[in-house]
SELOMI-19196 format. One record per residue: residue number from 0; y, x, z of N, C-alpha, C, O, CB in turn. Coordinates in steps of 0.2 Angstrom, whole numbers, plus 5000, padded with zeros to 4 digits. Last residue first. Glycine has a CB too. Layout:
BEGIN
<NUM,<Y,X,Z>,<Y,X,Z>,<Y,X,Z>,<Y,X,Z>,<Y,X,Z>>,
...
END
This chain:
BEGIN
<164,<4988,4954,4954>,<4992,4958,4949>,<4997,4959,4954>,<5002,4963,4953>,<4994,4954,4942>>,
<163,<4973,4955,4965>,<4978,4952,4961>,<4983,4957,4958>,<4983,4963,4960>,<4981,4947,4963>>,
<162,<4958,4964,4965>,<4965,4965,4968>,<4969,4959,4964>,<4967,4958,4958>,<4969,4974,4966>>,
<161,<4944,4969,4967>,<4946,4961,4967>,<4953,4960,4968>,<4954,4955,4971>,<4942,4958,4973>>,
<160,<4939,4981,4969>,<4942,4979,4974>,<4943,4971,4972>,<4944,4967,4977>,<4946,4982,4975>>,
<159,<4938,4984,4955>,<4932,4986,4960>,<4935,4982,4967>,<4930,4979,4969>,<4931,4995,4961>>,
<158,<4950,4983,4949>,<4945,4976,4948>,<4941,4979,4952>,<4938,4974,4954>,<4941,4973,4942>>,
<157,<4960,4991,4957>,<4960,4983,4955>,<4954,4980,4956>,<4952,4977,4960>,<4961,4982,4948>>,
<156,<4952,5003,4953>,<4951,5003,4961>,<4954,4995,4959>,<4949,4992,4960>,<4956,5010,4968>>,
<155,<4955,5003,4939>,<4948,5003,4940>,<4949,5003,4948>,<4943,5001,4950>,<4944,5009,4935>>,
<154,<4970,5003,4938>,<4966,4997,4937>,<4960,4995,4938>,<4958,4990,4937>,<4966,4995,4933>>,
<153,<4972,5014,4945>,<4975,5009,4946>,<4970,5004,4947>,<4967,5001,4951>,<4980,5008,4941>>,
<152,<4962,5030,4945>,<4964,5023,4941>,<4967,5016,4944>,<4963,5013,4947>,<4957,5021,4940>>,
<151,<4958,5036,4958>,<4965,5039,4954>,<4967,5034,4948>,<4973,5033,4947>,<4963,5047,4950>>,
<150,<4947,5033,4960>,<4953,5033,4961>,<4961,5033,4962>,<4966,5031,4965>,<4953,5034,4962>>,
<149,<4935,5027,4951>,<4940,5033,4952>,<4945,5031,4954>,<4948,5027,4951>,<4942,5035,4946>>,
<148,<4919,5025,4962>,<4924,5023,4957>,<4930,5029,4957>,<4930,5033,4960>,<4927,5017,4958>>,
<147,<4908,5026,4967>,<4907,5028,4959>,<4915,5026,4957>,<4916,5027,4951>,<4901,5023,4954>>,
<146,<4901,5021,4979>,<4905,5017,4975>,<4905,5019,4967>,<4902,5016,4962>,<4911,5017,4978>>,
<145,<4897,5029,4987>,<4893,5023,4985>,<4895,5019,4978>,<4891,5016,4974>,<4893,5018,4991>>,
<144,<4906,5038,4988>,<4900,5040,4986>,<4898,5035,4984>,<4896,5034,4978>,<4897,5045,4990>>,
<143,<4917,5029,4995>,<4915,5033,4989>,<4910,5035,4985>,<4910,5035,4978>,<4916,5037,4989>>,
<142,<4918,5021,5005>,<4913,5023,5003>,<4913,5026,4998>,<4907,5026,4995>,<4911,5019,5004>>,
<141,<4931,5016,5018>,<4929,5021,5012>,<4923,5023,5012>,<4921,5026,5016>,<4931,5026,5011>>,
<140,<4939,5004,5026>,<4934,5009,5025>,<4933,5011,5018>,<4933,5007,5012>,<4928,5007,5028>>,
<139,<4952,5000,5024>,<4953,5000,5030>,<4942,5005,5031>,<4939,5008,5036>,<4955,4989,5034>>,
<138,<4963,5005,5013>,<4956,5003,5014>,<4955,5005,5019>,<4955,5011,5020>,<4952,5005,5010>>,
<137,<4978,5000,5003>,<4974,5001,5011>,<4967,4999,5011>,<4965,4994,5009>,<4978,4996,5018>>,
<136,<4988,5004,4992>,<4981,4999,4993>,<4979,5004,5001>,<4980,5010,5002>,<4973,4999,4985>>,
<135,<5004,5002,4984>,<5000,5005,4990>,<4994,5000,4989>,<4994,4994,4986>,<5004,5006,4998>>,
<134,<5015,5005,4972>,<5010,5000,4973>,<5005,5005,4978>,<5003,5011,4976>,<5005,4997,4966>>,
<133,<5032,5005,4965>,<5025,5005,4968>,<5020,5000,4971>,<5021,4994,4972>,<5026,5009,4972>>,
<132,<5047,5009,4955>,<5041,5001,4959>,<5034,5005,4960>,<5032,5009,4956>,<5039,4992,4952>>,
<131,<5057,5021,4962>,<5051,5017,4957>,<5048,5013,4963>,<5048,5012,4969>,<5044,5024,4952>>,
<130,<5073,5026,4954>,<5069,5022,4962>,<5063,5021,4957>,<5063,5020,4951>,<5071,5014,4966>>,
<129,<5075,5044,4948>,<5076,5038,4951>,<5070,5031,4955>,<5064,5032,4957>,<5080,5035,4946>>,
<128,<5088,5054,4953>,<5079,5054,4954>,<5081,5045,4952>,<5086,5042,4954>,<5074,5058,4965>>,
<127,<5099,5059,4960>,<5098,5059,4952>,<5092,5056,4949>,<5091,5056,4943>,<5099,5065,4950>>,
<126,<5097,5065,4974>,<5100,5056,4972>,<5100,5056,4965>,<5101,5050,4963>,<5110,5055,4975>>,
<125,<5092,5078,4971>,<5087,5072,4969>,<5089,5064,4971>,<5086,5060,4970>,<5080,5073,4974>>,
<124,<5096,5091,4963>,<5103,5084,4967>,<5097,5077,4963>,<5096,5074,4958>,<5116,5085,4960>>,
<123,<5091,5104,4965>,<5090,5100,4962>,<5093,5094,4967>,<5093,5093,4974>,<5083,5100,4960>>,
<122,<5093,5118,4975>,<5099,5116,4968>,<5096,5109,4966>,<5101,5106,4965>,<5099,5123,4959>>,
<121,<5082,5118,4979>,<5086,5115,4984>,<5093,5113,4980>,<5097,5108,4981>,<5086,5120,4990>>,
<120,<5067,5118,4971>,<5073,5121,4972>,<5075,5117,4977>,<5071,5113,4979>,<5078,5120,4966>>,
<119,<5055,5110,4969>,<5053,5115,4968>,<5059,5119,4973>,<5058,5122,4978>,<5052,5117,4961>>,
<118,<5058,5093,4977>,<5058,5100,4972>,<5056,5105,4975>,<5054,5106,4981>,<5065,5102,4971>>,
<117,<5049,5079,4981>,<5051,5085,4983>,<5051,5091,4977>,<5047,5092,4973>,<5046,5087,4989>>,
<116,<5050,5063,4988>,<5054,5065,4981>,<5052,5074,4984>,<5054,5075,4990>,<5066,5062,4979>>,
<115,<5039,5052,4995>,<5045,5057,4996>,<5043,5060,4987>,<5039,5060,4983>,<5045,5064,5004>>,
<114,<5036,5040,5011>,<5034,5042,5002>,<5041,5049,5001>,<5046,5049,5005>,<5037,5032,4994>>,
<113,<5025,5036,5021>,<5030,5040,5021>,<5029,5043,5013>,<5025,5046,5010>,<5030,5046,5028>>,
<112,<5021,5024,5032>,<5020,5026,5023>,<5025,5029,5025>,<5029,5027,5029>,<5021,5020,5015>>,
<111,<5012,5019,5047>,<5015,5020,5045>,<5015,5024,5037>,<5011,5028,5035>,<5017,5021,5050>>,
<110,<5003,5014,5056>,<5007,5009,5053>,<5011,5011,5050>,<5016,5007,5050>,<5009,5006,5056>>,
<109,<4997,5032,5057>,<4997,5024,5061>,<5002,5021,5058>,<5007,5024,5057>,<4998,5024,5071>>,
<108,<5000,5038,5042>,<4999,5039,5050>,<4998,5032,5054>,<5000,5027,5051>,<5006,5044,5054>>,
<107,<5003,5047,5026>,<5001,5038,5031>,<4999,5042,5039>,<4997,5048,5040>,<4991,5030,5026>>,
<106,<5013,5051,5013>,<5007,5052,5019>,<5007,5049,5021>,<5011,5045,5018>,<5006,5056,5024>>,
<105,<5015,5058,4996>,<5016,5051,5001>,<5010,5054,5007>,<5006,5059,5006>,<5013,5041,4997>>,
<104,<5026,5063,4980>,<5018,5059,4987>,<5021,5056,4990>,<5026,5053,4990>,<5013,5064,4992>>,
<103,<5030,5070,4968>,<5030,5064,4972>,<5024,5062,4975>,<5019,5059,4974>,<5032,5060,4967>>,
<102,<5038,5084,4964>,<5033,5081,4966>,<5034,5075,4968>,<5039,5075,4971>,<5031,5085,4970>>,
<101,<5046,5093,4953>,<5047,5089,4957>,<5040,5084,4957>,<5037,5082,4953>,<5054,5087,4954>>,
<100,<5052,5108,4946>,<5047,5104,4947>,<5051,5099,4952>,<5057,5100,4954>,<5041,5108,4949>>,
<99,<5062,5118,4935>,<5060,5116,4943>,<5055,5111,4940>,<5055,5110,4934>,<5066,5113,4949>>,
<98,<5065,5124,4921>,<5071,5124,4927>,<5066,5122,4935>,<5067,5126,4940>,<5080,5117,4925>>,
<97,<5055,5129,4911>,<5054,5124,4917>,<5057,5129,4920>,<5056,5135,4921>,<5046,5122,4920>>,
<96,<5059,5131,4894>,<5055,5133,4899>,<5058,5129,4904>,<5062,5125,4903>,<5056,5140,4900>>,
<95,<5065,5131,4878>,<5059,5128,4882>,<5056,5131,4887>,<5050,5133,4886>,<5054,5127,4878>>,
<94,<5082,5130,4882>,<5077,5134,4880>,<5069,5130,4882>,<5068,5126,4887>,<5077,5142,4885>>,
<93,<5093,5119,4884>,<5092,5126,4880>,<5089,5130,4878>,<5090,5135,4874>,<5095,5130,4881>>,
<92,<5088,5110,4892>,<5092,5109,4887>,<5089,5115,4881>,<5086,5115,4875>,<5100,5109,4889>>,
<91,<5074,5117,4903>,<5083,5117,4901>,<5082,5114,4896>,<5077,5115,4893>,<5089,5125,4900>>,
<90,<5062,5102,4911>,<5065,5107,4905>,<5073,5108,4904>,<5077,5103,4903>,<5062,5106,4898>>,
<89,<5055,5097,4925>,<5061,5099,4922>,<5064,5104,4919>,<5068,5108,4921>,<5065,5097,4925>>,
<88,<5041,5093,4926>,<5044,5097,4926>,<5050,5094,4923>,<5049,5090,4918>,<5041,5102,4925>>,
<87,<5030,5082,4941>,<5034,5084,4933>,<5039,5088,4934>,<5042,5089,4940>,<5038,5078,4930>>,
<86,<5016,5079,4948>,<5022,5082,4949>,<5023,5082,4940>,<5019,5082,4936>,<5022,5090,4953>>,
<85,<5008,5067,4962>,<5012,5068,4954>,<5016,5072,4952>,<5022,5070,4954>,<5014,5062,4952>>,
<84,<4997,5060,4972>,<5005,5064,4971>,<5004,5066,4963>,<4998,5067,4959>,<5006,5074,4978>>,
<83,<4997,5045,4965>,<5001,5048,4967>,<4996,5054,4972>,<4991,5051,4975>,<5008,5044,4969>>,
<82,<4993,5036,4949>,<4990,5042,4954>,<4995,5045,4958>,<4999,5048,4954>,<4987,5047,4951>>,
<81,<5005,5027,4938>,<5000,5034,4939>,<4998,5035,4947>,<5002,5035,4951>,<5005,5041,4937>>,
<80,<5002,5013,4927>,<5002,5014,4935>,<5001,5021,4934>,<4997,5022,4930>,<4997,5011,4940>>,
<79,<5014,5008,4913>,<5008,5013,4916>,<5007,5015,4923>,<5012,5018,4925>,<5009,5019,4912>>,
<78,<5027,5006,4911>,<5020,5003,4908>,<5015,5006,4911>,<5009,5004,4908>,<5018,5004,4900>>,
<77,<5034,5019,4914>,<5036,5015,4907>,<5030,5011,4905>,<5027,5011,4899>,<5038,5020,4901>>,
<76,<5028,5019,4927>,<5033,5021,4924>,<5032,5021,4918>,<5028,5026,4917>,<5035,5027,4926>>,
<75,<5025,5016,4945>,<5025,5013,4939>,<5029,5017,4936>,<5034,5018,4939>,<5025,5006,4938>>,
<74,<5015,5025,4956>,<5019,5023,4954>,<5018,5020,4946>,<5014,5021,4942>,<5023,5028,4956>>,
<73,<5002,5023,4969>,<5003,5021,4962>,<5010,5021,4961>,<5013,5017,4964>,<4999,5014,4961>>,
<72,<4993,5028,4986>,<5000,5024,4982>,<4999,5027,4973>,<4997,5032,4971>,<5009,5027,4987>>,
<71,<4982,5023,4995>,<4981,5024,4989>,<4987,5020,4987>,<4988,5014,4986>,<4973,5022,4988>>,
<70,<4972,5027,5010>,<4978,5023,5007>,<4980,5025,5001>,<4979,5031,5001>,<4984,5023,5011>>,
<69,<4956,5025,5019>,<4961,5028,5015>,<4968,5024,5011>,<4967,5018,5010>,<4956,5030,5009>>,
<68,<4948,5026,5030>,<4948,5023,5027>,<4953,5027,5021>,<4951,5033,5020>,<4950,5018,5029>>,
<67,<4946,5032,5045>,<4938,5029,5041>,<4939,5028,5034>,<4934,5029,5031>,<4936,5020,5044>>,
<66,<4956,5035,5050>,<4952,5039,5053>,<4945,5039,5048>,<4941,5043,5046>,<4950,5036,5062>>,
<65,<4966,5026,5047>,<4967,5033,5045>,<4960,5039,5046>,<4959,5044,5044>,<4974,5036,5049>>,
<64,<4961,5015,5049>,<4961,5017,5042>,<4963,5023,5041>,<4962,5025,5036>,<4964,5013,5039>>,
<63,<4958,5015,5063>,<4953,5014,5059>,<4952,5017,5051>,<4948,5020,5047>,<4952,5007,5059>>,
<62,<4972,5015,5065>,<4970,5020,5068>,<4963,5022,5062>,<4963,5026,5058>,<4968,5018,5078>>,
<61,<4978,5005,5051>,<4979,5004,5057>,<4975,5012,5059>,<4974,5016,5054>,<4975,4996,5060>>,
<60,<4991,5000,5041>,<4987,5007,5041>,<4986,5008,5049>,<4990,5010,5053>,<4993,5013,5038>>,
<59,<4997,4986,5042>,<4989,4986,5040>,<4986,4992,5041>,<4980,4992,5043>,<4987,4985,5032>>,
<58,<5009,4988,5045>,<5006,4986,5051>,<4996,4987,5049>,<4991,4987,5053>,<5010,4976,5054>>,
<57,<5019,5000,5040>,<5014,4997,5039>,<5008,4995,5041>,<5003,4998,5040>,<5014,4998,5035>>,
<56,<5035,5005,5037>,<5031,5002,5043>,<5026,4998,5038>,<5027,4994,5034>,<5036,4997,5049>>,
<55,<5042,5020,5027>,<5040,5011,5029>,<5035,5009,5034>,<5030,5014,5035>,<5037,5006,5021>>,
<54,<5053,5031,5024>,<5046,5029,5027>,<5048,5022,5029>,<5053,5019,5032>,<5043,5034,5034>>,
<53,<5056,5041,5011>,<5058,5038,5012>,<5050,5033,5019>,<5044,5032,5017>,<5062,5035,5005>>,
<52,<5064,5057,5008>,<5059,5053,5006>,<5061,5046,5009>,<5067,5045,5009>,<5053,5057,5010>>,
<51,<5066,5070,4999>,<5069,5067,5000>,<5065,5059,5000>,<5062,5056,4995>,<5075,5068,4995>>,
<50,<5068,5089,5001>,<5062,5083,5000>,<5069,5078,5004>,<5073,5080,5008>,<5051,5083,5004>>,
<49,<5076,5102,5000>,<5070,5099,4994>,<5067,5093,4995>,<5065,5090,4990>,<5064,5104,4993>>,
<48,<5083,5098,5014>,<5082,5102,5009>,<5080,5099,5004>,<5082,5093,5002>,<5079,5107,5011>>,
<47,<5081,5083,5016>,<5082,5086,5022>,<5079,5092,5016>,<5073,5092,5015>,<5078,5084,5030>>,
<46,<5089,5064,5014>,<5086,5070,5012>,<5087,5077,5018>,<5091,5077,5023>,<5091,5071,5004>>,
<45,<5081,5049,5016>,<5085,5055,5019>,<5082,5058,5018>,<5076,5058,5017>,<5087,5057,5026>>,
<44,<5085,5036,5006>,<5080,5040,5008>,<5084,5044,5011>,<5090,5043,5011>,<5077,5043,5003>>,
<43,<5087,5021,5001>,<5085,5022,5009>,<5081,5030,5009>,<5076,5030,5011>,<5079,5014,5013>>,
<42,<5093,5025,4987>,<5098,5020,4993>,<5096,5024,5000>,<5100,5027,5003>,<5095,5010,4993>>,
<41,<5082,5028,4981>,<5081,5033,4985>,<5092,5032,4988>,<5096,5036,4990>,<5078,5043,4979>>,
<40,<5067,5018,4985>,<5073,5017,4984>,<5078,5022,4984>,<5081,5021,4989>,<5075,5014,4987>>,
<39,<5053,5012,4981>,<5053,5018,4985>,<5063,5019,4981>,<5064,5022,4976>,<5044,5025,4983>>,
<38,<5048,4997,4981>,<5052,4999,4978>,<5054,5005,4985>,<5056,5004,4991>,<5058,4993,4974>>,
<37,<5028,4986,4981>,<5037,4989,4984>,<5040,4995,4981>,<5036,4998,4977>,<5038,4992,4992>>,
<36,<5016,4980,4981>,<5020,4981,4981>,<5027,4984,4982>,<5031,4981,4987>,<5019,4979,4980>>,
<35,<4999,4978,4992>,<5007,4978,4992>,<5011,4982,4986>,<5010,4988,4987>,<5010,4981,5001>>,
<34,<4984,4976,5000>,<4987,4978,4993>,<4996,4976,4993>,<4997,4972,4996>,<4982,4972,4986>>,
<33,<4971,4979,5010>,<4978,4977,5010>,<4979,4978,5001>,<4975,4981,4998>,<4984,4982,5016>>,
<32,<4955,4974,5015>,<4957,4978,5010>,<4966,4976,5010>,<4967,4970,5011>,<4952,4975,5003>>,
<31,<4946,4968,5021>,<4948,4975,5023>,<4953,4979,5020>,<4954,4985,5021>,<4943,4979,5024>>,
<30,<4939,4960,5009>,<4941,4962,5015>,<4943,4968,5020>,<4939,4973,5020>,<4937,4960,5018>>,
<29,<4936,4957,4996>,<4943,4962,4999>,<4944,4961,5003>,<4950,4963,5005>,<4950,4961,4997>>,
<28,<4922,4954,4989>,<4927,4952,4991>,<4929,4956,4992>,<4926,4961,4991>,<4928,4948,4994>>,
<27,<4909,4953,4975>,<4913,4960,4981>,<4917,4955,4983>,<4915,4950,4980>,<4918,4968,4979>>,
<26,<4900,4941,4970>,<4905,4946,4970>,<4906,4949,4977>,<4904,4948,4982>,<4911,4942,4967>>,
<25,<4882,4939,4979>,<4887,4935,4973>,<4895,4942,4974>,<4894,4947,4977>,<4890,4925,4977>>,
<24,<4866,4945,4971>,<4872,4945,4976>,<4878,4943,4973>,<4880,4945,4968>,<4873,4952,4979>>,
<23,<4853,4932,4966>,<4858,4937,4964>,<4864,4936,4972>,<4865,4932,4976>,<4862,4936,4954>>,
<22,<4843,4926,4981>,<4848,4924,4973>,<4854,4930,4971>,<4858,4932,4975>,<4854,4918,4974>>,
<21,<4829,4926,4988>,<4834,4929,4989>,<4838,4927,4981>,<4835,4928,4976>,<4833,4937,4991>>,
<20,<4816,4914,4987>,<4820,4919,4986>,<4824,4921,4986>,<4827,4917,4982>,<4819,4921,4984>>,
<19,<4816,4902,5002>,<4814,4907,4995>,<4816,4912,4994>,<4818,4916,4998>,<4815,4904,4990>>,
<18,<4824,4891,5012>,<4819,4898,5011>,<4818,4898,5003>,<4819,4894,5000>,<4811,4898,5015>>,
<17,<4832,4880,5015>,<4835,4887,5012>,<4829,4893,5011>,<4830,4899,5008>,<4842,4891,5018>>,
<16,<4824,4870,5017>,<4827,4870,5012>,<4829,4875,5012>,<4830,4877,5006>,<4830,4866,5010>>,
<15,<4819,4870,5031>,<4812,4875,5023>,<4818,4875,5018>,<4817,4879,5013>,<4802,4870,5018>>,
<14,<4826,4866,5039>,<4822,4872,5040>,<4822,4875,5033>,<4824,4880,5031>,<4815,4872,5043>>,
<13,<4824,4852,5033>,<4830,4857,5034>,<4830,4863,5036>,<4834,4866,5033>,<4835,4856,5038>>,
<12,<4812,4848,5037>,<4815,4847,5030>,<4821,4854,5029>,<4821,4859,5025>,<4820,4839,5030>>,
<11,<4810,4849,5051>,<4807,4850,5046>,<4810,4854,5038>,<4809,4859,5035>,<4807,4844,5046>>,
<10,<4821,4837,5054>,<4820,4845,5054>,<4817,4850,5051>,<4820,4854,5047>,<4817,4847,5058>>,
<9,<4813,4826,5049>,<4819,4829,5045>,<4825,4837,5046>,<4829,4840,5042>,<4824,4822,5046>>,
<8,<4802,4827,5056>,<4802,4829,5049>,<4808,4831,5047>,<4809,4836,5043>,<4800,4824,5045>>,
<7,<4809,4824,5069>,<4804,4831,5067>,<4803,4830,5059>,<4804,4836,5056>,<4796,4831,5073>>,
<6,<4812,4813,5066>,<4818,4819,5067>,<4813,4824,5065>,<4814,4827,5060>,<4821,4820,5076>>,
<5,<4800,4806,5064>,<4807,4805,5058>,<4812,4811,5061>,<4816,4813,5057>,<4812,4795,5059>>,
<4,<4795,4806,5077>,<4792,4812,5070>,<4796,4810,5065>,<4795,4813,5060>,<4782,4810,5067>>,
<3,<4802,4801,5083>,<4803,4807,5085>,<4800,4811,5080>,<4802,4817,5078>,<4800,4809,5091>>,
<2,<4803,4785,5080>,<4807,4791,5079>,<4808,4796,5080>,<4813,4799,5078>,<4810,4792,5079>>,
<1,<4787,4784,5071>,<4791,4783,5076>,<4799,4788,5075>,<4801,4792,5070>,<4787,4785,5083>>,
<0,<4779,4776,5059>,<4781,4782,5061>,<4787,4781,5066>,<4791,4776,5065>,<4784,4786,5054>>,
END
């Protein structure tokens, strides 16, 4: 055997070793995927009547993700991630009924998070509010429908996504 048919075989060879059948599909990964922590402070908020918000730079919320994708903030509060926007009420002391509300959301635009405190009233003194730890996820694409998942679940958009803690 010369060496041209020792190459050509071992070509050969290496060709055919990856054919067969296809192998289960291995895990999702997180590409595209941001995930971040942080403390919505209300230190850095400006208030302008009822809302009192606060906006961070976020170089991941690119044109794609506002146009294709979605951003997805989580506040924490006593153990437990919730879904934002989120409203609670504030009961008088003295009677069982709702003095106001107070809403918590958020909007995104090019690189940018804007989180806010907003009352029902303008009597509510929302420096009284206080800071929560959060959790944003950027999805630079959205498939929902494919997906099945809930959104609104912390920990179920987590493991569907592959998120660390």
């Amino acid at each position: 055997m010369n060496a041209t048919h020792s190459t050509l075989i071992v070509v050969l060879l290496a060709a055919t070793m990856g054919c067969g059948d296809d192998g289960p599909s291995g895990p999702q990964g997180n590409a595209g995927i941001y995930s971040e922590t942080f403390v919505f402070s209300m230190l850095d908020a400006q208030v302008n009547g009822s809302v009192a918000s606060v906006q961070f730079e976020v170089p991941s919320i690119t044109p794609r993700v506002v146009d294709f994708g979605a951003v997805l903030v989580f506040f924490r509060e006593q153990g437990t991630w919730t879904a934002m926007p989120y409203t609670f009420a504030e009961e008088s002391p003295d009677l069982p009924a709702v003095d106001y509300t107070i809403s918590l959301g958020y909007g995104f635009d090019d690189h940018l998070l804007e989180v806010f405190y907003e009352a029902s009233t303008t009597e509510v003194d929302l420096f009284a509010q206080p800071d929560r730890e959060m959790r944003m996820i950027v999805l630079d694409d959205l498939a929902v429908g494919k997906t099945g998942i809930d959104l609104t679940d912390y920990h179920a958009v987590r493991a569907y996504y592959r998120l660390g803690e």
